[in-house]
LOZA-93436 format. One line per 4 residues: number of its first residue (from 1); for each residue x, y, z of C-alpha. Coordinates in steps of 0.02 Angstrom, whole numbers. Layout:
% residues N
NUM = X,Y,Z; ...
This chain:
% residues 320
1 = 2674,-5332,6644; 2711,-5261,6813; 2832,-5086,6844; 2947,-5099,7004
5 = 2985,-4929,7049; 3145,-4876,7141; 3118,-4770,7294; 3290,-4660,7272
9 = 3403,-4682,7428; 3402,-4571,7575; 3564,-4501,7650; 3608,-4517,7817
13 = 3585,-4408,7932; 3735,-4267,7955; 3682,-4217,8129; 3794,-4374,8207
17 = 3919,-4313,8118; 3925,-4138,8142; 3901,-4188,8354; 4051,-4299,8335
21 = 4152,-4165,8236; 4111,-4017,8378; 4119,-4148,8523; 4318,-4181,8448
25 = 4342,-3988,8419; 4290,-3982,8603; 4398,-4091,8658; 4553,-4015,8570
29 = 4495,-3847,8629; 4487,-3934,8813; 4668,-4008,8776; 4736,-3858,8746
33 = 4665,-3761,8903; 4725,-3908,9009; 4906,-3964,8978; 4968,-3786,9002
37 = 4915,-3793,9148; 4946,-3957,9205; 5123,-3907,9160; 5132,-3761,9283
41 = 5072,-3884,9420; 5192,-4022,9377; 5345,-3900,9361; 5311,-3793,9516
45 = 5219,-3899,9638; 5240,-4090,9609; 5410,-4071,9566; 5455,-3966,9721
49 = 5382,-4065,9829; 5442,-4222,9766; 5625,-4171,9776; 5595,-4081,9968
53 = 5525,-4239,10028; 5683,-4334,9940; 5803,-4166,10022; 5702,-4214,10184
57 = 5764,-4375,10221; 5944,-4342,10194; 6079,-4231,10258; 6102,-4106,10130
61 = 6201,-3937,10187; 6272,-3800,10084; 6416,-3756,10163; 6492,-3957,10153
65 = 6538,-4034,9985; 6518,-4197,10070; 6381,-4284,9946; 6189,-4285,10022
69 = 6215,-4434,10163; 6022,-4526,10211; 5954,-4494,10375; 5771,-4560,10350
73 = 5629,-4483,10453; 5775,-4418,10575; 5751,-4241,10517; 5565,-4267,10569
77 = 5591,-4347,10729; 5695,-4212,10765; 5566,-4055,10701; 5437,-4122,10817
81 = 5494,-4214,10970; 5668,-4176,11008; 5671,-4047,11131; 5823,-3941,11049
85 = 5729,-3917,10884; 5524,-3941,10933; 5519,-3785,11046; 5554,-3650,10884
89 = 5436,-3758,10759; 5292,-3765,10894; 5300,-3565,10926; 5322,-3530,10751
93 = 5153,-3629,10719; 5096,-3554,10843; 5104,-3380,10767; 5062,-3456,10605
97 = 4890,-3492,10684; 4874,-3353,10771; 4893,-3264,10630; 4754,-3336,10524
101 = 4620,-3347,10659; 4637,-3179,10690; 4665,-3114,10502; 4547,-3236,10411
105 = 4380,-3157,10504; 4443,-2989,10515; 4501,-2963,10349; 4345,-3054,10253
109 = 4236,-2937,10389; 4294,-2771,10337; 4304,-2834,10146; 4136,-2868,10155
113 = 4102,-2703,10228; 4179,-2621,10097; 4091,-2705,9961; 3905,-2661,10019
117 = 3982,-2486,10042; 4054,-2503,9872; 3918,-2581,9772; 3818,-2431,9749
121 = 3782,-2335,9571; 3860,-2163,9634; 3934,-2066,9540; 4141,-2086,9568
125 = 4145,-2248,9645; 4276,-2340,9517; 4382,-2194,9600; 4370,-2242,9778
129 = 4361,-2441,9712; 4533,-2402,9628; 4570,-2353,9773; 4549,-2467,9910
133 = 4607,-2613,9805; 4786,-2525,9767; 4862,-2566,9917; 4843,-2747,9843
137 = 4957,-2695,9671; 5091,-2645,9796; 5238,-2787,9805; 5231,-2852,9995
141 = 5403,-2799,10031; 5366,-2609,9976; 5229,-2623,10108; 5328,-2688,10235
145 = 5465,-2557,10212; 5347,-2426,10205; 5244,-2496,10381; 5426,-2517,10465
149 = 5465,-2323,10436; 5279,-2302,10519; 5319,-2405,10650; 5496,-2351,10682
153 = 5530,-2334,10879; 5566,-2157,10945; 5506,-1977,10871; 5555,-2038,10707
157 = 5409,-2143,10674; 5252,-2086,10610; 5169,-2178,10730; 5231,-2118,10871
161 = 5237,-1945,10810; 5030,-1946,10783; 4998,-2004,10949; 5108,-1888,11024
165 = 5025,-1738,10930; 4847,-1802,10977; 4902,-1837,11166; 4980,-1677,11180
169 = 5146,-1782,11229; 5055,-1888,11366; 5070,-2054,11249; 5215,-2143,11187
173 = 5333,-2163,11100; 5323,-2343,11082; 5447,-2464,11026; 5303,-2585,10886
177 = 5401,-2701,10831; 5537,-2707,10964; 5387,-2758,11108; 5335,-2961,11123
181 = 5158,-2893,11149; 5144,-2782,11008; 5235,-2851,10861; 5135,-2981,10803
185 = 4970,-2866,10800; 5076,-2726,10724; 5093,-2838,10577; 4936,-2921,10582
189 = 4862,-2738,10556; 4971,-2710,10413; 4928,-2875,10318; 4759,-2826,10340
193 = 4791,-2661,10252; 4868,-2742,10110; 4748,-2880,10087; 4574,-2828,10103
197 = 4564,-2748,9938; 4583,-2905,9854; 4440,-2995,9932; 4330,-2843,9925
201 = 4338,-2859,9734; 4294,-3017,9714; 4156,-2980,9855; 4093,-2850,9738
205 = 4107,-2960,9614; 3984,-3086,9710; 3866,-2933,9736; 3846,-2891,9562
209 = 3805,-3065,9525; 3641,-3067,9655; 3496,-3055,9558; 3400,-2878,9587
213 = 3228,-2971,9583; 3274,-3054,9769; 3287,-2875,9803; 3133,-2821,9758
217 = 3045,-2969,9804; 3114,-2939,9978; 3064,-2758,9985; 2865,-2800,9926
221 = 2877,-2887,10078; 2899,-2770,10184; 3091,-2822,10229; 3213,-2689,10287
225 = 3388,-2680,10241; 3452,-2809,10405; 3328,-2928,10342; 3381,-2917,10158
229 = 3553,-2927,10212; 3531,-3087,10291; 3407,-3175,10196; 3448,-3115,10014
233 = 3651,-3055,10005; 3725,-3179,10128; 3662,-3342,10039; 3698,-3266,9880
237 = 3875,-3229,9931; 3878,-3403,10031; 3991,-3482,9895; 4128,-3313,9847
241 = 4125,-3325,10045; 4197,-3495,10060; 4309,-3461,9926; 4372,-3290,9991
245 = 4409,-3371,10169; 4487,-3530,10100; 4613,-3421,9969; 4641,-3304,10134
249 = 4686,-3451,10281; 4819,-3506,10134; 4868,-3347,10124; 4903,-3294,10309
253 = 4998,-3478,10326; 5113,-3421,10195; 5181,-3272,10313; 5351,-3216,10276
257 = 5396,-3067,10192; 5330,-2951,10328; 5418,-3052,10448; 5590,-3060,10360
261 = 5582,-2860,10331; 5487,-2803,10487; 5543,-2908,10625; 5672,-3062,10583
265 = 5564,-3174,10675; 5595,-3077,10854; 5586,-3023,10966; 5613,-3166,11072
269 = 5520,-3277,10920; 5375,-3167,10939; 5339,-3143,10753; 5444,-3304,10701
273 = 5334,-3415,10554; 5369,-3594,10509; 5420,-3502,10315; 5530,-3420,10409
277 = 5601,-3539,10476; 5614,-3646,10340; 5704,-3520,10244; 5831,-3458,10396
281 = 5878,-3655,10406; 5912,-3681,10219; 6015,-3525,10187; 6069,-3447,10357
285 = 6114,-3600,10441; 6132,-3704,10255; 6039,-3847,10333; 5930,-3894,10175
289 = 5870,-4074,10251; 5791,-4011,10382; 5720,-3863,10299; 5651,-3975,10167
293 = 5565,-4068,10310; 5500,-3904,10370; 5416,-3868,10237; 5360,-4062,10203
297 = 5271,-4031,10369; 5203,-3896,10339; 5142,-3927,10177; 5032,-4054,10273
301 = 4983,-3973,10397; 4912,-3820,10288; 4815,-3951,10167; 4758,-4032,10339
305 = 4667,-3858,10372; 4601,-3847,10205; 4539,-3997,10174; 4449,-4001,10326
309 = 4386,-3820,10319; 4324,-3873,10147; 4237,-4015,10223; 4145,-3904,10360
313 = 4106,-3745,10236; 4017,-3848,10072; 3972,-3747,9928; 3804,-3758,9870
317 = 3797,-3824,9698; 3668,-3845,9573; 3624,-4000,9525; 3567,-4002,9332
């Protein structure tokens, strides 16, 4: 007589389970990071510019209660090639770019300074870290009030009142923002003092994230401080780099409060900005068609910049 015996059953394996389970608590978790977001963008960037390109092709004024009447790409043909309207969008551009290629290096420069001179273990630095970057928790048009009293023409502006002191009377006074050739770097100066704290910190920030073995590596080698510099802190700040000079060219197209404060775009369209002038033809002269195109074009023209700067500066990425 012959015994079968049962072999009991096994169970199956939980670990498939328990993946599946943390891959869908991921993706929840992922969910709920995302939408938020995605919200923000939708309501205050596709949105926008959805409706200014609609605003843009039609003639749309505040002052008329005439209903918006369509114009096409009349508003454009007019921004850029008809000599009545091209001449102020061209030399506000202008500025615009003169602007940025002239802040961009500066400003990431002297932030980079200030982050090696930072980034050392003495004792008091979060003091003199505090403050450098609180120029930066400042609202822009405090600044720009503040800067205009500096720069005020006359006796009465600090300015002018230094230099006379230290020429003993032989220099100015000097009229900053009143003067074609000295407006535009009067403000560049101050937007520089406003702005470099915020990419020194997240220079630092970059710093502190080099490992100190490259360091030390360097040094048994017999490298000096130029050397490491180059070789160790540059490519290890290659990436915060790129991002510091892409987040400040965005910033120095967006001009405008210093500008509508300091200068209302003069003199003679010295310090005028395409914002500007977007926001002087929508509410000064009610025009909101072509200000919507303004901004359409400008729009553009700024990702142009952006994407092509991306293209040129890569980041270096690991590949896992």
């Amino acid at each position: 007589m012959t015994t079968t015996t049962q072999t009991p059953q096994q169970a199956p394996p939980l670990a498939p389970t328990r993946r599946r389970r943390r891959l869908r608590r991921d993706d929840r978790a992922a969910w709920a990071m995302f939408l938020p977001a995605a919200a923000g963008l939708l309501m205050f960037v596709v949105v926008p510019f959805v409706m200014a390109g609609w605003l843009s092709l039609h003639n749309v004024r505040l002052d008329s209660p005439t209903p918006p009447n369509w114009m096409g790409l009349e508003q454009y043909r007019r921004i850029l090639l008809d000599p009545d309207f091209r001449g102020e969008f061209y030399r506000g551009l202008l500025n615009n770019v003169i602007f940025a290629v002239v802040v961009v290096p500066l400003q990431t420069a002297l932030a980079l300074a200030l982050a090696l001179l930072l980034n050392r273990p003495l004792r008091g630095m979060p003091v003199f870290r505090t403050f450098f970057f609180m120029p930066v928790v400042f609202p822009m048009a405090l600044v720009a009030v503040v800067w205009k009293v500096i720069y005020a023409r006359g006796e009465l502006g600090m300015l002018n009142a230094v230099l006379d002191t230290v020429s003993f009377g032989h220099l100015g006074p000097y009229d900053w923002l009143g003067d074609t050739a000295t407006a535009l770097p009067a403000i560049i100066i101050m937007s520089i003092w406003q702005g470099v704290g915020l990419q020194m910190v997240i220079l630092l920030a970059g710093l502190q994230g080099i490992p100190k073995d490259l360091y030390e590596a360097a040094s048994l080698d017999r490298a000096g401080r130029w050397l490491q510099f180059r070789h160790v802190t540059l490519p290890g700040l290659r990436n915060t780099l790129i991002f510091v000079v892409m987040v400040t060219t965005i910033l120095a197209f967006r001009l405008f409060d210093q500008i509508y404060i300091m200068t209302q775009g003069g003199p003679q369209q010295a310090t005028t900005t395409v914002m500007y002038q977007a926001v002087t033809t929508a509410f000064d002269a009610n025009n909101v068609g072509r200000a919507s195109a303004i901004t359409v074009l400008f729009f553009l023209i700024v990702l142009a910049i952006t994407l092509v700067q991306r293209r040129l500066l890569r980041e270096d990425r690991e590949i896992s």
